[in-house]
C-alpha positions as CSV (number, residue, x, y, z in Angstrom):
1,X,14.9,-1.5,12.0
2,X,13.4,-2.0,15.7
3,X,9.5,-1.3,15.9
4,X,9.4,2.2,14.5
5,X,5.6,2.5,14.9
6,X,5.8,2.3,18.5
7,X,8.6,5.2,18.0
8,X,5.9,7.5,16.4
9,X,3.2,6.4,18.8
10,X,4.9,7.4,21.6
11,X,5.7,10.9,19.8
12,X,2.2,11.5,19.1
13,X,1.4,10.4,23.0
14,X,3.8,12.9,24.3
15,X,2.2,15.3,21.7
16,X,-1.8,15.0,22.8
17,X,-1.6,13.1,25.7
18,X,-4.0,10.5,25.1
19,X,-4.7,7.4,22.8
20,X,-8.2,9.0,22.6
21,X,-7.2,12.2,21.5
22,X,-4.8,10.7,18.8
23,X,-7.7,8.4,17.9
24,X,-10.5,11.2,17.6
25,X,-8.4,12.3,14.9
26,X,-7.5,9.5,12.7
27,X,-9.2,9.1,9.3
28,X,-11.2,6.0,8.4
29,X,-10.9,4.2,5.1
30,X,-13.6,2.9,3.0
31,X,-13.9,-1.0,2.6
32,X,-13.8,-2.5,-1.1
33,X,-17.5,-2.8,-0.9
34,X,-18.1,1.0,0.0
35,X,-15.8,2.5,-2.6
36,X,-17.9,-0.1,-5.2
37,X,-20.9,1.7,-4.3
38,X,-19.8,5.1,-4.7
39,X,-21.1,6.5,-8.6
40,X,-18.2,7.4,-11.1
41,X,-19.8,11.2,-11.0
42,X,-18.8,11.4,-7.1
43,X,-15.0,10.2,-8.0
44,X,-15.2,12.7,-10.7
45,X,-16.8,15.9,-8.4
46,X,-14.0,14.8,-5.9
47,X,-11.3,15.4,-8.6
48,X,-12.7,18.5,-9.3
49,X,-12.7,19.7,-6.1
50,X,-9.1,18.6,-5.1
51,X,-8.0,20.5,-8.5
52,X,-9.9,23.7,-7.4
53,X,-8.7,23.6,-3.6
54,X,-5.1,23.5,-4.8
55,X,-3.5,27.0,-4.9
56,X,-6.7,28.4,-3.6
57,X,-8.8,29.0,-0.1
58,X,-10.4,25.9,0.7
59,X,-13.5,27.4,2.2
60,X,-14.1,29.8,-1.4
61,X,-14.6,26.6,-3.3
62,X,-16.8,24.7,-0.4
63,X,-18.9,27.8,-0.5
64,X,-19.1,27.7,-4.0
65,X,-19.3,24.1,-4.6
66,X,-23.5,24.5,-5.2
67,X,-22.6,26.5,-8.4
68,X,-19.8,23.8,-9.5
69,X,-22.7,21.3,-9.1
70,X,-24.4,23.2,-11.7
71,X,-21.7,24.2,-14.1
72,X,-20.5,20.8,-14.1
73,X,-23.9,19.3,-14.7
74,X,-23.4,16.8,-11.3
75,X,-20.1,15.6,-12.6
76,X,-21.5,13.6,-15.1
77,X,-18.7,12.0,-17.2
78,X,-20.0,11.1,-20.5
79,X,-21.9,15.0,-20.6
80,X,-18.6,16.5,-19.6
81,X,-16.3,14.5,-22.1
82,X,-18.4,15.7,-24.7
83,X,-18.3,19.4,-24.2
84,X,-17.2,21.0,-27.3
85,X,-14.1,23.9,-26.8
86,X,-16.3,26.8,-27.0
87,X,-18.8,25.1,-24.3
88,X,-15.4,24.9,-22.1
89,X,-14.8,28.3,-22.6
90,X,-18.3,29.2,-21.7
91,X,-18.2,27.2,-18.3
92,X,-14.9,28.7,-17.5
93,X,-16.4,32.0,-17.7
94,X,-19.3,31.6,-15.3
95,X,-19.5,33.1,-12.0
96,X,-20.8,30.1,-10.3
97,X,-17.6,28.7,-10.4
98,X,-14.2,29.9,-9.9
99,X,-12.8,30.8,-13.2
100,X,-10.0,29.5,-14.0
101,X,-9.7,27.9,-17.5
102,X,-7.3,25.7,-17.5
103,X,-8.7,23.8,-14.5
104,X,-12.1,23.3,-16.2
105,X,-10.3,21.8,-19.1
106,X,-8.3,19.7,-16.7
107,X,-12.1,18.2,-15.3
108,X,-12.9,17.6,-19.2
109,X,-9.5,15.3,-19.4
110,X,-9.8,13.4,-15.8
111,X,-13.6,12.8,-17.5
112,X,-12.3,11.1,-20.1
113,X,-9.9,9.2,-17.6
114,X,-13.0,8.0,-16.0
115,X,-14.8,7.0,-18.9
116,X,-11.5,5.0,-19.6
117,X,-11.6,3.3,-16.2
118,X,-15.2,2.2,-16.0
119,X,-14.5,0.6,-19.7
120,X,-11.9,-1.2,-18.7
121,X,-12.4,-2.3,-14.9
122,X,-16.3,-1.3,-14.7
123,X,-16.5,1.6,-12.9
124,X,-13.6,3.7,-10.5
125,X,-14.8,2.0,-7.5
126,X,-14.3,-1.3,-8.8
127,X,-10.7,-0.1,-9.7
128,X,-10.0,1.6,-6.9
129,X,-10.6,-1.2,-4.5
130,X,-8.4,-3.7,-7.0
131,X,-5.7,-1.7,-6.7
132,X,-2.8,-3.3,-4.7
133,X,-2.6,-2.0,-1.2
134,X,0.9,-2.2,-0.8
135,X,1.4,-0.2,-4.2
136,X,-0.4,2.8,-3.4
137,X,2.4,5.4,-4.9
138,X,1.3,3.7,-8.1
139,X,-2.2,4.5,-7.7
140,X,-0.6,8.1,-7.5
141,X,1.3,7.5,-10.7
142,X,-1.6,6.1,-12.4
143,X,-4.1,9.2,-11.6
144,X,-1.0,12.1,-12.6
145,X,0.0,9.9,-15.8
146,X,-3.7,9.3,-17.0
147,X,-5.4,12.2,-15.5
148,X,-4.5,15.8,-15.5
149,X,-3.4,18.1,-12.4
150,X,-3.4,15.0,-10.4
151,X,-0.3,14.6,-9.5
152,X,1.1,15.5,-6.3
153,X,-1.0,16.5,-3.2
154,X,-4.0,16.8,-5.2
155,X,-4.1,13.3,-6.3
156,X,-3.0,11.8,-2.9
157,X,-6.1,14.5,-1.4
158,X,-8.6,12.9,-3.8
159,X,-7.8,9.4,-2.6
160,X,-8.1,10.4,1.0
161,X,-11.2,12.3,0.7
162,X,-13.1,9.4,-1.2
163,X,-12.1,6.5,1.5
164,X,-9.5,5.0,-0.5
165,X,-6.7,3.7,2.6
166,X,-3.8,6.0,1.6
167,X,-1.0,7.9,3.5
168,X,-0.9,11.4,2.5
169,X,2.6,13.4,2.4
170,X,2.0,16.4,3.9
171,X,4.9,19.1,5.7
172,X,4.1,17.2,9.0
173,X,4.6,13.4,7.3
174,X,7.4,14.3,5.1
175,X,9.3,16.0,8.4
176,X,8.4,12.8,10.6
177,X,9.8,10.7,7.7
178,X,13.3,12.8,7.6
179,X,13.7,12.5,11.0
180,X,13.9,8.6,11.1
181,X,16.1,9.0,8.2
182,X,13.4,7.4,5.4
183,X,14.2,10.8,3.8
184,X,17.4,12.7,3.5
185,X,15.4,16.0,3.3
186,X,11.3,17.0,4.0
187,X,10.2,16.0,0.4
188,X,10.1,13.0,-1.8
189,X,9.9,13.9,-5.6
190,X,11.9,11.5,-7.5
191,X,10.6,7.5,-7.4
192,X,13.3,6.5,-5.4
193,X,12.3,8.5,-2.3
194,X,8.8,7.5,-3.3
195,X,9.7,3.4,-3.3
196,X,11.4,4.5,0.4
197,X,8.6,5.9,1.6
198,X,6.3,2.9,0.5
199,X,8.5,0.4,1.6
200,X,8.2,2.1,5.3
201,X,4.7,2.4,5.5
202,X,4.1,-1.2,4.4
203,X,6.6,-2.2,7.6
204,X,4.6,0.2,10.1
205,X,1.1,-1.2,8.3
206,X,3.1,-5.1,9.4
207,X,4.1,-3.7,12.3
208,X,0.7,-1.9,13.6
209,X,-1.8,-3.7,12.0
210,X,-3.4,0.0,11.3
211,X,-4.3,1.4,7.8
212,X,-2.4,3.8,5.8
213,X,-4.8,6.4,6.5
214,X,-4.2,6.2,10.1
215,X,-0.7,5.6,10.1
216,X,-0.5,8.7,8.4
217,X,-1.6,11.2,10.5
218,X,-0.1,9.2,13.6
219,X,3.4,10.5,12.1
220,X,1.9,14.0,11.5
221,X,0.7,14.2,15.1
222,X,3.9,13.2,16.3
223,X,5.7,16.2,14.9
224,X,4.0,18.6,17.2
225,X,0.5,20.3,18.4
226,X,0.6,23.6,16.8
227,X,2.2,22.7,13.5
228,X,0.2,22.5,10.4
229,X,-1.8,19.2,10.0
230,X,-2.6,16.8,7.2
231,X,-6.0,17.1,6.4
């Protein structure tokens, strides 16, 4: 394929009209060093949050998030693994929080995940920034094999949120990727679309020299100025 980058610059040029305005709003990634610093109770509150937000109005759970800090103890993961079922029950009935049980049962299993990791690699930092760059959609299948409602948007949200340099498909990237033909229709479910999708970012990351993140929300800029953008 000729330099498809360029291609989507160009789009997102003729979108916003400047290389400033497309840089203003590209997201920045975290450096190995950075994520390693970042406590395993963070990655954890992160989770949580991403879990909460999906279905749901963003700005209810922001508002609310002081009260999840409390409920959840600070997103401790050994306090929160350890929460008996009728102490689950209890926390999915407070009014601090939304209440919604089965997602305060899903931050008890992605506590245990976390607990997992930091046996195994030392903490989710140190994991996080091991993981091969040019594998990220297995860094999605990791998080919604091993941890719970992580799979889909939520999971590639969490990643983006905490630094971690990865593309996010939202409506905007997924239509920018069917209109080069990566993808025969605006969604990419099954692993074969997903190996596509990785296999073109890693040429526009050779090609550009830029980060998933930014590469990302290059493509969903080039779709158009008043449709709905990746976060």
């Amino acid at each position: 394929m000729a330099d498809e980058f360029s291609r989507f610059w160009q789009r997102a040029l003729e979108q916003h009209g400047s290389a400033e305005a497309i840089d203003a709003r590209l997201p920045k990634a975290k450096t190995a060093k950075q994520l390693c610093k970042v406590s395993d109770d963070r990655y954890l509150a992160e989770m949580a949050a991403c879990i909460f937000r999906a279905g749901f109005v963003w700005k209810v759970i922001e508002n609310k998030w002081p009260g999840f800090e409390e409920v959840f103890k600070s997103f401790q993961p050994l306090w929160l693994a350890s929460r008996s079922p009728e102490e689950i029950e209890d926390m999915a009935r407070d009014t601090r929080i939304v209440r919604n049980l089965s997602k305060v049962k899903a931050v008890q299993d992605n506590a245990l995940m976390v607990l997992d990791i930091a046996r195994e690699h030392g903490s989710v930092g140190q994991f996080l920034s091991d993981w091969p760059a040019e594998d990220i959609t297995g860094l999605w299948a990791y998080l919604k094999k091993h941890g719970s409602r992580l799979g889909g948007n939520s999971g590639q949200y969490f990643l983006r949120f905490m630094g971690v340099d990865t593309f996010v498909l939202s409506r905007d990237v997924l239509s920018a990727l069917q209109s080069v033909g990566v993808l025969d229709k605006a969604q990419a479910s099954s692993q074969r679309d997903l190996k596509k999708v990785q296999e073109f970012f890693n040429q526009l990351k050779t090609e550009s020299g830029r980060p998933f993140c930014e590469l990302s929300m290059i493509l969903a800029l080039s779709v158009g100025p008043s449709s709905m953008r990746e976060h």
